[in-house]
C-alpha positions as CSV (number, residue, x, y, z in Angstrom):
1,X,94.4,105.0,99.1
2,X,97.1,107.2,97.8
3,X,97.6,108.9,101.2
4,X,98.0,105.5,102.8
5,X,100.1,104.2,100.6
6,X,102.4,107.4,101.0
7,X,102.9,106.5,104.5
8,X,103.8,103.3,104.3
9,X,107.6,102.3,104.8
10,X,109.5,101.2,101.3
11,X,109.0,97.7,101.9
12,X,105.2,97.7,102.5
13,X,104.8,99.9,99.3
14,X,107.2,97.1,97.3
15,X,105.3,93.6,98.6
16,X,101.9,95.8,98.2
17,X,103.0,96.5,94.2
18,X,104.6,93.0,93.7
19,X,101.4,91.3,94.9
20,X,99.0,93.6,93.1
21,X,100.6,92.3,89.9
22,X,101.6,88.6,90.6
23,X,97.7,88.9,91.3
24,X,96.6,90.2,88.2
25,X,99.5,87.9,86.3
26,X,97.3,85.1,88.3
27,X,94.0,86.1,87.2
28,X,95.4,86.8,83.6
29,X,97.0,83.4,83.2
30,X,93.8,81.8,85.0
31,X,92.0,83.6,82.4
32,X,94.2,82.1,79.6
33,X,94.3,78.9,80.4
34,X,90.1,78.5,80.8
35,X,90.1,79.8,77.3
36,X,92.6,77.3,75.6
37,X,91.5,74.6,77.8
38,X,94.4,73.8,78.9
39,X,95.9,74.6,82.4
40,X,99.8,74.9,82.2
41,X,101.0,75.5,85.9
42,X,104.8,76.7,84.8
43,X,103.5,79.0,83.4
44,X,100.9,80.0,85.8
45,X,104.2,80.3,87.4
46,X,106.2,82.3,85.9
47,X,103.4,85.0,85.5
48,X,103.0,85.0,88.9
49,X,107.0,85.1,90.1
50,X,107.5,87.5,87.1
51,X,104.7,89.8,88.2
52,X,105.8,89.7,91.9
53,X,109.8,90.9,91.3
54,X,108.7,93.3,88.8
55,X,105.7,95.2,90.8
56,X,108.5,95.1,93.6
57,X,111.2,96.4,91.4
58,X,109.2,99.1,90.0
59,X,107.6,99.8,93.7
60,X,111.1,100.5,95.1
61,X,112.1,102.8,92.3
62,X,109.1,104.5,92.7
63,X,109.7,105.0,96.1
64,X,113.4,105.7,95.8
65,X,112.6,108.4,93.3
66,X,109.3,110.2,95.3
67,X,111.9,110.2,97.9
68,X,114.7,112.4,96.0
């Protein structure tokens, strides 16, 4: 996987990160919410936003920096 995602272009390798962790924000804040029994969807929300611009924040300056 690590070769692949070496050949992807910037962007690919951003949305890829930023999706793996709005995911797992998902899954967490899923996860949460069956075990207070209570389903807050802003929330849910913001994990998942919050998760996306970060994973695509750090993917870029990952990127940027293998680059240099």
């Amino acid at each position: 996987m690590n070769a692949w995602l070496k050949q992807c272009p910037t962007w690919q390798f951003a949305l890829f990160w930023g999706m793996a962790l709005a995911f797992g924000g998902l899954l967490g804040g899923i996860m949460g919410a069956i075990w207070k029994g209570h389903v807050d969807w802003g929330e849910l929300a913001g994990m998942v936003a919050g998760g996306a611009a970060a994973g695509s924040f750090v993917g870029v300056a990952s990127r940027v920096n293998q680059r240099n």
